[in-house]
C-alpha positions in Angstrom: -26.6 9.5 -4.2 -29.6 11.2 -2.9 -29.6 14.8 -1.3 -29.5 15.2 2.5 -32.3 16.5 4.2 -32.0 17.2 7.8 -34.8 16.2 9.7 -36.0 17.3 13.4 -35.0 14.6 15.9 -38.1 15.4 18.2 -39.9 12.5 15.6 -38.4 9.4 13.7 -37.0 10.6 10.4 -39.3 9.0 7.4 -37.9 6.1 5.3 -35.3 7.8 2.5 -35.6 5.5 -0.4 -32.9 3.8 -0.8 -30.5 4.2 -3.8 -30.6 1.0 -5.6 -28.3 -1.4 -5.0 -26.1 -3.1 -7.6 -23.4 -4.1 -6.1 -22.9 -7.6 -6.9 -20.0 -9.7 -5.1 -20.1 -13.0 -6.8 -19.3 -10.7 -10.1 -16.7 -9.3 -8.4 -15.4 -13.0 -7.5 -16.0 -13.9 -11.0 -13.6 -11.2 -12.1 -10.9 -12.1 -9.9 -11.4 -16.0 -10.6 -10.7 -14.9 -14.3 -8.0 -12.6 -13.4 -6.2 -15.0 -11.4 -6.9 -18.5 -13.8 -5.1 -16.0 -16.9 -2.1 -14.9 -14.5 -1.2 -18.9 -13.7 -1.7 -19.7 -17.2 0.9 -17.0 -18.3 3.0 -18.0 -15.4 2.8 -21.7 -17.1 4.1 -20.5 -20.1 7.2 -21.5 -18.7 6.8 -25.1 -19.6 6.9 -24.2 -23.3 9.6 -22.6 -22.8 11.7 -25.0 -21.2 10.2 -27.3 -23.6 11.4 -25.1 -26.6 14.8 -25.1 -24.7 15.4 -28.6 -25.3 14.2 -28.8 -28.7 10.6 -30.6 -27.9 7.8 -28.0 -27.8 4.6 -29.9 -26.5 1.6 -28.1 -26.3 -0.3 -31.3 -24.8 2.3 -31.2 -22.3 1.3 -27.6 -21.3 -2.5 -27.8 -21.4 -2.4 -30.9 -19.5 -1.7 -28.7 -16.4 -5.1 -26.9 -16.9 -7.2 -28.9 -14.1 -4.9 -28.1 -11.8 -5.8 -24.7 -11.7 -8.9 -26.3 -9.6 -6.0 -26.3 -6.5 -5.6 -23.1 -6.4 -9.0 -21.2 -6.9 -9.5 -23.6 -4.0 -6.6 -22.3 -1.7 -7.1 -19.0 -2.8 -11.5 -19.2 -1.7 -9.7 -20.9 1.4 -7.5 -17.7 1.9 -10.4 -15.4 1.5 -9.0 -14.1 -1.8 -12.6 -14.0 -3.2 -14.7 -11.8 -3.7 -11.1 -9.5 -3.8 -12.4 -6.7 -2.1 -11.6 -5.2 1.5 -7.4 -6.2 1.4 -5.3 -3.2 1.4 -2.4 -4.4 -1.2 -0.2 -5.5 1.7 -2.5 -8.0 3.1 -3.5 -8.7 -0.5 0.2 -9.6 -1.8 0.5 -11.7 1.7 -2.1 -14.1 1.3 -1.4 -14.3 -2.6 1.8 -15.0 -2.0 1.1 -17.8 1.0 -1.5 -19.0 -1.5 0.7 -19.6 -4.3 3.5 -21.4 -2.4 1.1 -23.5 -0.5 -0.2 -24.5 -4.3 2.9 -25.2 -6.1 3.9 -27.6 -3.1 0.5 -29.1 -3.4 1.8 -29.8 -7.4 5.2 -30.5 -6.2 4.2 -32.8 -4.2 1.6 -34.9 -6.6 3.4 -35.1 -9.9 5.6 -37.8 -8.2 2.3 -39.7 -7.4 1.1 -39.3 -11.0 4.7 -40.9 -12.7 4.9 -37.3 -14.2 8.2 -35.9 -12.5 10.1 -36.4 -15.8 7.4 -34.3 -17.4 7.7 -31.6 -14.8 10.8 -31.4 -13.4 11.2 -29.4 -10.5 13.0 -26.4 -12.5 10.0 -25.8 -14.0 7.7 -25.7 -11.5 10.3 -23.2 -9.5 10.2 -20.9 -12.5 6.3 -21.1 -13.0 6.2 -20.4 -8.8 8.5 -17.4 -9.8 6.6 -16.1 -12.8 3.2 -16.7 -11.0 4.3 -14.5 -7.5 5.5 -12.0 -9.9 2.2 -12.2 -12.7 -0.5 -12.4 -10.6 -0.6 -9.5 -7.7 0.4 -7.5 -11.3 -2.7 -8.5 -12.9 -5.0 -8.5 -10.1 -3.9 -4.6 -9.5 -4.4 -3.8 -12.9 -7.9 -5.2 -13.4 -8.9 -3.5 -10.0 -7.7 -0.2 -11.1 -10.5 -0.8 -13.9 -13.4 -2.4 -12.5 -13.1 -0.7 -8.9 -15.5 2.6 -10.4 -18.2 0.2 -12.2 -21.4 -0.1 -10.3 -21.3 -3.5 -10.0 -18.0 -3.5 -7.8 -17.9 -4.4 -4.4 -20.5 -5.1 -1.5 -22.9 -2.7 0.3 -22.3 -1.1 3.3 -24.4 0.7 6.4 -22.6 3.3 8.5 -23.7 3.8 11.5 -23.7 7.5 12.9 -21.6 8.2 15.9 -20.6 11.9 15.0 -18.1 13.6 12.3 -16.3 10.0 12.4 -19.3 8.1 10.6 -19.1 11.5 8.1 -15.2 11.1 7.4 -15.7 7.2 7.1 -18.2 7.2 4.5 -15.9 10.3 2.1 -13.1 7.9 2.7 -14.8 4.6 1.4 -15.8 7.0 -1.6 -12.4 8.3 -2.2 -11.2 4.9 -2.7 -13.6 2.6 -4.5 -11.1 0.5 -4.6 -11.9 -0.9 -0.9 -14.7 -2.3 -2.2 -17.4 -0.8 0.1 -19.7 1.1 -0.9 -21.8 3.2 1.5 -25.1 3.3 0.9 -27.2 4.8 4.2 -26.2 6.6 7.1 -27.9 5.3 10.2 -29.0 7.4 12.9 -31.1 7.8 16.0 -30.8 11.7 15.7 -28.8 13.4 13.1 -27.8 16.8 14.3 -26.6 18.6 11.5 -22.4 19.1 11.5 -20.8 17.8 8.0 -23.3 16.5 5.8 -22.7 13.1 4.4 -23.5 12.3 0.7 -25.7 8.9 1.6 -29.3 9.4 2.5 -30.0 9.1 6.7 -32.1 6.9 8.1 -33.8 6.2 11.5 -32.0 3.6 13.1 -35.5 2.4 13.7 -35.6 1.5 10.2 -32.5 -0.3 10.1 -34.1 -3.8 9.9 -35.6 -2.7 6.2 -31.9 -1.8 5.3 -30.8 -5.2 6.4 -33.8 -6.6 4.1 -33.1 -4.5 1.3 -29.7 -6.7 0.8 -27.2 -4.5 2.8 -24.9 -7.4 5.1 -22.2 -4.9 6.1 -22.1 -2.3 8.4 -19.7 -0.1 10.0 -19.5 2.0 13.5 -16.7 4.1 14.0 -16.1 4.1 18.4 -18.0 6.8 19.8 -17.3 9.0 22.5 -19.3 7.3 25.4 -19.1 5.2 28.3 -18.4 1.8 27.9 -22.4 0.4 29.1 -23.7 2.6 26.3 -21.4 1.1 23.3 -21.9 -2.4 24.4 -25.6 -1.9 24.6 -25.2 -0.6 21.0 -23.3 -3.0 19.8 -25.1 -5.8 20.6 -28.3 -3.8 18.8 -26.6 -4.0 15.8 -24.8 -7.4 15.8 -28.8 -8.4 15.9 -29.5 -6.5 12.7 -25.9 -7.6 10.5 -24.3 -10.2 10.4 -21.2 -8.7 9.9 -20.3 -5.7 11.7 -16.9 -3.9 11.3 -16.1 -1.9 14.5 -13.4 1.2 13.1 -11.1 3.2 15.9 -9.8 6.5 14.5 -6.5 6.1 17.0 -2.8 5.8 14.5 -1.4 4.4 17.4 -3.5 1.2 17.3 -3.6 1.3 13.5 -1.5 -1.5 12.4 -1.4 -4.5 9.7 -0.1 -6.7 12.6 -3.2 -6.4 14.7 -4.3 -9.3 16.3 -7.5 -10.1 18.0 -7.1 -12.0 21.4 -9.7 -13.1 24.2 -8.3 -12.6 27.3 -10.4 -13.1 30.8 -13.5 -12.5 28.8 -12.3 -9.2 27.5 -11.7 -8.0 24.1 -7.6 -7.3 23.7 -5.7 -5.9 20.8 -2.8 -7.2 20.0 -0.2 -4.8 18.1 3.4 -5.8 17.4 5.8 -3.8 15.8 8.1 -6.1 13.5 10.4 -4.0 12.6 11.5 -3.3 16.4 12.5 -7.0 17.1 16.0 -8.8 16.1 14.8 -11.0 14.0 12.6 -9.1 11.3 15.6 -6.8 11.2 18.1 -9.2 10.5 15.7 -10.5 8.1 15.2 -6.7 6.6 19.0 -6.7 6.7 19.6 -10.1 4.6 16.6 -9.2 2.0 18.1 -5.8 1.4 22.2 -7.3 1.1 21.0 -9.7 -1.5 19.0 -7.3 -3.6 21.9 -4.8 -3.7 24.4 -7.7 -5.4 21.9 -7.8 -7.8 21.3 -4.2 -8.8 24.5 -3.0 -8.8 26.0 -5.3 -12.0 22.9 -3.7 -13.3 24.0 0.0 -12.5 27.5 0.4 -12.8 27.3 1.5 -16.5 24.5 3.9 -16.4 26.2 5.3 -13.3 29.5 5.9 -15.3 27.2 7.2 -18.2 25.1 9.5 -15.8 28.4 11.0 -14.6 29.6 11.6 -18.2 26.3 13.7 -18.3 26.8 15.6 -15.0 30.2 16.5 -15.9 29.7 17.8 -19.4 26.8 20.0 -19.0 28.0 21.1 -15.0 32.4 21.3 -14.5 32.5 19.8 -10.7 32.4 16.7 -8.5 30.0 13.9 -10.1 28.8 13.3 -6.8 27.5 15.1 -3.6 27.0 14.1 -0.2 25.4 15.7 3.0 24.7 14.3 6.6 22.0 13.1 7.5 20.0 11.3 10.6 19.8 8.1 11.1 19.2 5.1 13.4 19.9 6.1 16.6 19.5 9.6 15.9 23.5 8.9 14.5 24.8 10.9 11.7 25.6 9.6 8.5 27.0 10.9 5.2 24.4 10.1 2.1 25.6 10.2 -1.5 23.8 11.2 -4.6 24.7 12.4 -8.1 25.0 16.0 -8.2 22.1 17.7 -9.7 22.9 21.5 -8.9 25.2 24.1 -9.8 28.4 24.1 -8.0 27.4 27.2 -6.5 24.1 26.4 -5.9 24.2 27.8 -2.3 24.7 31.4 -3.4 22.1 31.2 -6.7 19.4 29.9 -3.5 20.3 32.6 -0.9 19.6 35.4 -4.2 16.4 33.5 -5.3 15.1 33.4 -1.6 16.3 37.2 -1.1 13.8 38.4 -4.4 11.1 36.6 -3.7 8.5 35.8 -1.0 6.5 33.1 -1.9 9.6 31.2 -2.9 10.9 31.7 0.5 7.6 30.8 1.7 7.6 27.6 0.7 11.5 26.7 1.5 10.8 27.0 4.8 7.8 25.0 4.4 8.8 22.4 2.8 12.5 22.7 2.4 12.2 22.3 -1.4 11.5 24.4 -4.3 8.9 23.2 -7.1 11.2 25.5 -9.6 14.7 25.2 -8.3 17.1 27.6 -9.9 19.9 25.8 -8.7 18.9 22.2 -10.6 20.4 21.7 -13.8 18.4 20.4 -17.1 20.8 16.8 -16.5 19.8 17.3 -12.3 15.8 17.5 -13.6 15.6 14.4 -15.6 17.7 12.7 -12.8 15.5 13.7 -10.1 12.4 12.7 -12.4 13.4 9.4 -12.2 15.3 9.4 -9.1 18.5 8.0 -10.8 20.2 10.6 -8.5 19.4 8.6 -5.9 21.2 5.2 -6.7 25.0 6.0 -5.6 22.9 4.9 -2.1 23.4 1.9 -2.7 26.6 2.6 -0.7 24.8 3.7 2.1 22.8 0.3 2.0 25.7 -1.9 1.6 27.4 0.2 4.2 24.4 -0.7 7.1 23.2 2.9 7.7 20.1 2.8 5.1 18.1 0.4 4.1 16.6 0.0 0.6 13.0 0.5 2.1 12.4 2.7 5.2 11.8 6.1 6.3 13.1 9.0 4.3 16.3 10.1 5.3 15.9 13.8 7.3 18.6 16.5 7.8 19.0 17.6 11.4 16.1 20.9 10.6 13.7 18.6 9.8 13.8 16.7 13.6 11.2 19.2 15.4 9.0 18.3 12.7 8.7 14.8 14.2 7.9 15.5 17.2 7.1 12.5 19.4 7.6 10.5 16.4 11.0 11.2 16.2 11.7 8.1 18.6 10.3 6.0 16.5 12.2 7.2 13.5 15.2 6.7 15.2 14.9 3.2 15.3 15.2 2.0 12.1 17.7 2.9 9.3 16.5 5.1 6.8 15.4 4.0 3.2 16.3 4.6 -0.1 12.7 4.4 -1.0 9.8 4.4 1.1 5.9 5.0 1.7 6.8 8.8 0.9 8.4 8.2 -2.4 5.0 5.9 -3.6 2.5 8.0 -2.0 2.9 11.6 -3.8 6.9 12.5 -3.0 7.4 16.4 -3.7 3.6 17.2 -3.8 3.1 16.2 -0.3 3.4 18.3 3.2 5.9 17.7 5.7 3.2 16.5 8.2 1.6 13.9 5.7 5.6 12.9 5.0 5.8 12.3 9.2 2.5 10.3 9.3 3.6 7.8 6.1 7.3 7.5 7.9 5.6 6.8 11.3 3.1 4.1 9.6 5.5 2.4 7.9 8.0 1.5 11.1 4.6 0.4 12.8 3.4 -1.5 10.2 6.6 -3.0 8.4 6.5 -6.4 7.1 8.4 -8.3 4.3 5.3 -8.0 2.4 5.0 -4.3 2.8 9.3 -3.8 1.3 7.8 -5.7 -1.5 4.8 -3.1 -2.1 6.5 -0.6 -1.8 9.6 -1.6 -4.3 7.0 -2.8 -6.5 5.1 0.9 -6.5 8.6 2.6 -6.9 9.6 1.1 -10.4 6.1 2.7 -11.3 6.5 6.0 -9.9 10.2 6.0 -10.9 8.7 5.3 -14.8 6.1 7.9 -14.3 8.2 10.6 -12.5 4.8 10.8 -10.2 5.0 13.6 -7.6 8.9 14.4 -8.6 10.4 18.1 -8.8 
C-alpha cells in the first residue's frame, strides 16, 4: 500500500495514484465453482459404494450423474454463493445448506421422470445429500483458508472517511482477507490527521476516477451528524457506486437476523433474537437431545479409560463438580473429570501467596497459564477438553446445552454487567463461540462480548459452526491451558 501523506484541507488533496488493482471476482468464482463441482463429486462416491455393496460396481452408472452438476452451480449462482466472498461462515453454511437440499429434491424429483429410480434409489441419493452437506462447507473453508491472501482474491473496495470508524474499518477488512474486500482508497473531503490508515486518501472530488478505475464497492461507516447531512451524503455516493454498504458500529443492532423492512417510507431494522422465542428453543432443545444419544455410545469407554488414568497417577474422586450459573440466573452443579490435586485449594492459596504476577493474573482472569495444581493426566485432558465430556449429564439433564454461553461461577457475574440479563436466558453450553475463538488466551471482556453475540445471533446454522470449529480446536488444543 502506498504511504500516507497528510495534506492541508484549505485545497483539494492531489490525485494519489492508485495501487493497482488485481482483484479479480470471476477468478474467485471460478475457484469456488471448482471447489464446489469436486465436493459433489466426492459426495457421489456414494453410488459406487452402494454399487460395490451389492456386488455390481458401475462406473457408467456414476459418471452418468455428471450433468447434473449443471443444477446446482445454478442454485448455488441463484443463492449468491458466487463469487464466495462477503458471507461470514454462518450465512455461508446456511445458504449452502438451503442450496444443497433444494438440489437433491430437484434430482429426487426428476429421476422418476427419466425411468432411472431403480438406478438411484432414494437411499442413495439421502447419503450423497449427507456426504455433500458434510463435504462441501469442508472444502470451501479449506480452499479459502489458501487463496484468501493471493492478490487476485476478492473485489475492490472504497471507504469512505467519516472519522476513526472509516480507519478501524479498513485494519479490520485487512485483518481478515478472508471477507474478501479489499480496501483500496480512503475517500475524503478533509482528512484531519487522527489514526492514519494504510490506503492512500483521496479527495472525494476525485471519487468518480476511483469509480472508473474499476472499484464498484464502497463503504461508509454512520457518522456522527444530523440526519439532513447523511442523506445528502448518501445520495452523493449512491450516484458514484453502484453498490454502497452502509456499516453501524452499534453490537446491539449487530445481528445475523437483521432484516431490512420499508415502513411509511422509512428505513427500519428488523432484529430478532431466536434464541429468546419457544420455538427455536425447543428446536435447540431437540437438536441437542438427539446428538447426545449419539455421542455417548461413543464415550462411555474412553470415559471409563480416562478415569483409569485419573486414578492411577492422582488417589481421589474421578470426577469433580462445582455450581455454576445458569438460565435464570439458577444454580446448577457441573461435572468434569478431575484434573487437579486433591488438595489443589491449598497448593493455589501457597502459589498465589509467593508470587505476584501469578496473583495478578488469577484475579484477572480466574485462571493460571501454569497451574501448579493440574496434573500431567489433568493437562492433556484439558488440551483436548476430554475433561469436559461427563457434561453431557448436564445436557441430558436440561440445565446446559451442547452450544451456548460458557458456564460462569457466581465471581464472574459483575463482569457481565448489563449483559448479564441476557446470559441468563439461555442455558449454558458445553462449547461455544469462546471455546472456537481463542479459549484460555482471551480476556474476560472479549469472553463477555462472544457470549453476548452468540444469544443475539443464534441460529441452527450457527450450533453447527461452532461444533464444526470445536472438533478442530479440540484436535489442535488451540488456545487451551
Amino acid at each position: 500500500m502506498a504511504t500516507v501523506t497528510v495534506v492541508p484541507t484549505d485545497r483539494p488533496f492531489p490525485l494519489i495514484r492508485l495501487p493497482k488493482i488485481r482483484c479479480h471476482p470471476f477468478l474467485s468464482s471460478l475457484v469456488f465453482v471448482g471447489c464446489d463441482a469436486v465436493a459433489i463429486s466426492v459426495a457421489g462416491i456414494t453410488v459406487l459404494l452402494e454399487n460395490r455393496i451389492y456386488g455390481r460396481l458401475d462406473f457408467h452408472q456414476y459418471f452418468s450423474l455428471w450433468p447434473a452438476l449443471g443444477v446446482f452451480f445454478a442454485i448455488f449462482a441463484f443463492s449468491n454463493l458466487y463469487p464466495g466472498i462477503i458471507h461470514n461462515a454462518v450465512t455461508e453454511l446456511r445458504r449452502l445448506g438451503l442450496a444443497l437440499t433444494l438440489g437433491f429434491l430437484v434430482l429426487a424429483a426428476l429421476i422418476p421422470v427419466t425411468r432411472l429410480d431403480q438406478a438411484y434409489p432414494r437411499r442413495v441419493l439421502l447419503l450423497c445429500w449427507i456426504s455433500a452437506i458434510v463435504v462441501t462447507p469442508l472444502l470451501r473453508s479449506i480452499v479459502r483458508a489458501f487463496v484468501c491472501h493471493k492478490p487476485w482474491w476478492g473485489v475492490p473496495v472504497a471507504v469512505f472517511h467519516t472519522g476513526d470508524e472509516s480507519t478501524e474499518i479498513v485494519r479490520e477488512l485487512e485483518l481478515h482477507p478472508e471477507f474478501g474486500l479489499r480496501p483500496v482508497v480512503l475517500l475524503s473531503s478533509s482528512y484531519h490527521g487522527g489514526r492514519a490508515p494504510s490506503v492512500p486518501i483521496v479527495d472525494i472530488h476525485l471519487a468518480a476516477s476511483v469509480r472508473a478505475s474499476g472499484v464498484e464497492r464502497a463503504m461508509i461507516a454512520l457518522p456522527e451528524t444530523g440526519s439532513a447531512k447523511l442523506l445528502e451524503d448518501l445520495e452523493k455516493f449512491e450516484s458514484l457506486f453502484p453498490r454502497l454498504m452502509i456499516i453501524h458500529s452499534s453490537a446491539v443492532l449487530y445481528s445475523l437476523t437483521v432484516n431490512a423492512r420499508q415502513l411509511a417510507g422509512c428505513l427500519a431494522v428488523e432484529v430478532r433474537r431466536d434464541l429468546l422465542l419457544p420455538l427455536p428453543r425447543l428446536t435447540k432443545r431437540s437438536i441437542d437431545l438427539f446428538l447426545v444419544c449419539l455421542i455417548l455410545p461413543l464415550v462411555t469407554l474412553p470415559l471409563l479409560l480416562i478415569g483409569l488414568l485419573v486414578r492411577l497417577e492422582s488417589p481421589g474422586p474421578i470426577f469433580y463438580s462445582q455450581h455454576r450459573v445458569g438460565r435464570g440466573q439458577r444454580k446448577f452443579r457441573i461435572w468434569k473429570i478431575r484434573t487437579m490435586k486433591t488438595n489443589a485449594d491449598e497448593l493455589l492459596r501457597e502459589a498465589l501467596a509467593k508470587d505476584g504476577k501469578l496473583r495478578e493474573e488469577w484475579l484477572r482472569d480466574r485462571k493460571l497459564r501454569h497451574d501448579p495444581r493440574i496434573t500431567r493426566v489433568g493437562k492433556l485432558l484439558r488440551k483436548t477438553s476430554l475433561d469436559e465430556l461427563p457434561q453431557l449429564w448436564n445436557v441430558l439433564r436440561g440445565e446446559m446445552s451442547l452450544v451456548g454461553p460458557r458456564p460462569i461461577v457466581e465471581e464472574e457475574v459483575s463482569a457481565y454487567g448489563q449483559n448479564i440479563a441476557l446470559y441468563c436466558r439461555v442455558a449454558p453450553g458445553l462449547t461455544g463461540l469462546w471455546q472456537v475463538s481463542g479459549r484460555s488466551a482471551m480476556s474476560r471482556r472479549d469472553r463477555v462480548r462472544l457470549d453476548s453475540y452468540y444469544v443475539r445471533n443464534w441460529s441452527p446454522w450457527l450450533d453447527l459452526h461452532i461444533l464444526a470449529r470445536t472438533a478442530s480446536v479440540v484436535l489442535t488444543g488451540e488456545g487451551a491451558y
